[in-house]
N, C-alpha and C positions, 0 to 999 in steps of 0.2 A: 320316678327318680331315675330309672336308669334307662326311660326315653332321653332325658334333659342331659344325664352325660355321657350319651349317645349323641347326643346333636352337637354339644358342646367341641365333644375330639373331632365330628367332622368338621366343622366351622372351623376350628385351631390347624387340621392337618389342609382346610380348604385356602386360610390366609396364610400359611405356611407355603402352600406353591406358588402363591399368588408372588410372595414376595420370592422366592426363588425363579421366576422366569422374570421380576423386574431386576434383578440383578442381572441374570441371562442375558438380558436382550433391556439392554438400557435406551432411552431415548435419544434417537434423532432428528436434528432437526434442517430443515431445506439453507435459511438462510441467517446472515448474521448481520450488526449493523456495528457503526463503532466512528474514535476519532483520536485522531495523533498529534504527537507535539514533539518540535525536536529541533534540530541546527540545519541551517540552508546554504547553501553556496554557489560558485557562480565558476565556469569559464567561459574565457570570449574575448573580446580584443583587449581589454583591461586588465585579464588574467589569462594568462597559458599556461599554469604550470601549476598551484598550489589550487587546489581546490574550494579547501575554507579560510584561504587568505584572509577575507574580509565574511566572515561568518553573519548570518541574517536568522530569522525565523521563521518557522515552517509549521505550519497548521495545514490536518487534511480530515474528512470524513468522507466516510466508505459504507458500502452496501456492499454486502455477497452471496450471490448465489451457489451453494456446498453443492456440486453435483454430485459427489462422491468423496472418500476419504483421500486420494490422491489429487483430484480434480473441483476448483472453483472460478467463479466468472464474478470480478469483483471491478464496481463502478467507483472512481474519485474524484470528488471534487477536492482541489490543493489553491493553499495561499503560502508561495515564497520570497521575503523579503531579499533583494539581492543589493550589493553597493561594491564598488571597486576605484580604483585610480590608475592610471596610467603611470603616473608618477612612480610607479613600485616598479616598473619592469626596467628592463636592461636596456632593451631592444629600443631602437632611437625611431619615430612615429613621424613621417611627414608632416602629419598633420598642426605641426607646433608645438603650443602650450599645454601641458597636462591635463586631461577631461578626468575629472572625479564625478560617479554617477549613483543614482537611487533609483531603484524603482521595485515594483509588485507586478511579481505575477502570478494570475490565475489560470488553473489548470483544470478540465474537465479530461479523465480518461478512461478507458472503458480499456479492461486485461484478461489473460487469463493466468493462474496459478498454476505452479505444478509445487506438491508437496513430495518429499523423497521418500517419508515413510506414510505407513497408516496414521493418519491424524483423528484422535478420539478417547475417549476411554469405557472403559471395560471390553466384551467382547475379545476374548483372549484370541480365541481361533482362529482371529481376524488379524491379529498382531497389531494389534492399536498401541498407540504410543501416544505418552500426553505432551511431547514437544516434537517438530520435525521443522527440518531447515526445506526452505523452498526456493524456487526463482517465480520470477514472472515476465511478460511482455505483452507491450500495445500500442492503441495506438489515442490519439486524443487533439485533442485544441488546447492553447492557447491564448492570455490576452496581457500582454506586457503594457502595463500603467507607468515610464516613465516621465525624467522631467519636462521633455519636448515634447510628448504625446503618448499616444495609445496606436499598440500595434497588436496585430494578430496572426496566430500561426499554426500550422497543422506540428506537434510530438511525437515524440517517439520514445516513450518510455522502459525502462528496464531495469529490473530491480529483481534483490536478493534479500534475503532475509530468515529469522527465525521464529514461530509461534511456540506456544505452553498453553496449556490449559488449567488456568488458578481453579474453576472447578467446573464441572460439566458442560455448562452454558456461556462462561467468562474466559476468553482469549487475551492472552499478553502476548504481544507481537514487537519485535523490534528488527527496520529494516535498513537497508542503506539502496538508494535510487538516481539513477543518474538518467536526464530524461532530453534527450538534442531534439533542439527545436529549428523549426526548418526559417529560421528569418537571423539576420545578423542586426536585429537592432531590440531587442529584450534588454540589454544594456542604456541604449538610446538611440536615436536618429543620428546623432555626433562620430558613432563608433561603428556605424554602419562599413565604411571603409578609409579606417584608417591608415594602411599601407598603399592608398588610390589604387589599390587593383581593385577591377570589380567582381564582386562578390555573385554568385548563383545559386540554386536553390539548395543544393547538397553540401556547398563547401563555404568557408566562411562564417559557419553559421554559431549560433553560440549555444551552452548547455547551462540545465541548472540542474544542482544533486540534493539531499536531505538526506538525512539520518533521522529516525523518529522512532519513538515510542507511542506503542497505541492498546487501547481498551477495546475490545468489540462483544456483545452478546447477540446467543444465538436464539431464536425463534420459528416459526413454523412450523409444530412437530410435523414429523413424516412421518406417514403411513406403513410401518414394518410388519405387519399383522398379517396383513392381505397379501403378501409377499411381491410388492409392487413398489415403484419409486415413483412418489407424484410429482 
């Protein structure tokens, strides 16, 4: 009898630390996966000035690699609906009669993160936080599906935003991203240059932004035991 409540209190006092060092030392994990929804917009020679003038729709999934709680390297693919008119501006266009346009474009970009605080939770010592505002920048391609054709183009994205952690593994992220694209016809072939000056690779050129909402989960646990990051 008092083998059995002898084993009994070790076992109880043995899952007792057990769950005291998983509080401790909570799991992490390498990488996370996710996808966004939100409003798109346009400047360029159709728009100079109002950004979501003629507002569109913006789909994107993402992959990221968590190198650390400050630091991540996260891959996008984006789809933004863009449209606009010339007719809306002030400014009188060589080029004639009003061009109203549509088109889609797709985005592959490859970034880096910077988070402003510890992103995480538990691990006080650490000063984790369960929201932190960040920025990002990169660099990526292009592929503008309008009504006269398909164009393509080296980006240049940059974007700011906020995450939260609904609970360990599940991020809420809400960002705003303005991304210049190095070609003046993402609009169309029409609006390539419409003041007949000619246009180069730096200037001229047109931009698209999004505001989104996004879900992502995390995966891979890491290795924290061995006191190593894999």
């Amino acid at each position: 009898m008092f083998r059995t409540i002898f084993a009994a209190v070790l076992l109880s006092l043995a899952a007792g630390e057990a769950v005291a060092q998983s509080a401790a030392a909570p799991e992490e994990y390498k990488f996370d996966i996710g996808a966004g929804v939100g409003v798109s917009g346009y400047l360029g020679d159709a728009n100079e000035s109002s950004i979501f003038g003629h507002p569109g729709v913006a789909f994107n999934a993402s992959f990221r690699y968590l190198a650390n709680a400050r630091l991540a390297v996260r891959g996008l693919f984006s789809v933004n609906s863009l449209s606009g008119n010339t007719a809306d501006m002030d400014n009188y266009l060589p080029i004639g009669d009003p061009i109203a346009f549509k088109s889609t474009v797709y985005g592959l970009t490859g970034r880096g993160e910077f988070n402003f605080f510890n992103y995480g939770m538990g691990e006080s010592y650490k000063h984790m936080r369960r929201w932190t505002p960040y920025i990002a920048l990169g660099l990526g391609v292009s592929m503008a599906s309008t009504d006269d054709g398909t164009y393509a183009a080296f980006t240049l994205p940059m974007a700011a935003g906020i995450k939260f952690k609904l609970r360990p593994r599940l991020n809420l992220g809400l960002e705003f991203c303005m991304t210049k694209l190095f070609t003046d016809k993402a609009d169309s072939g029409a609006l390539s240059d419409p003041y007949k000056i000619k246009s180069s690779f730096l200037k001229n050129t047109d931009w698209t932004s999004s505001i989104t909402l996004s879900l992502s989960y995390e995966f891979g646990r890491r290795c924290v035991a061995c006191n190593r990051l894999d």
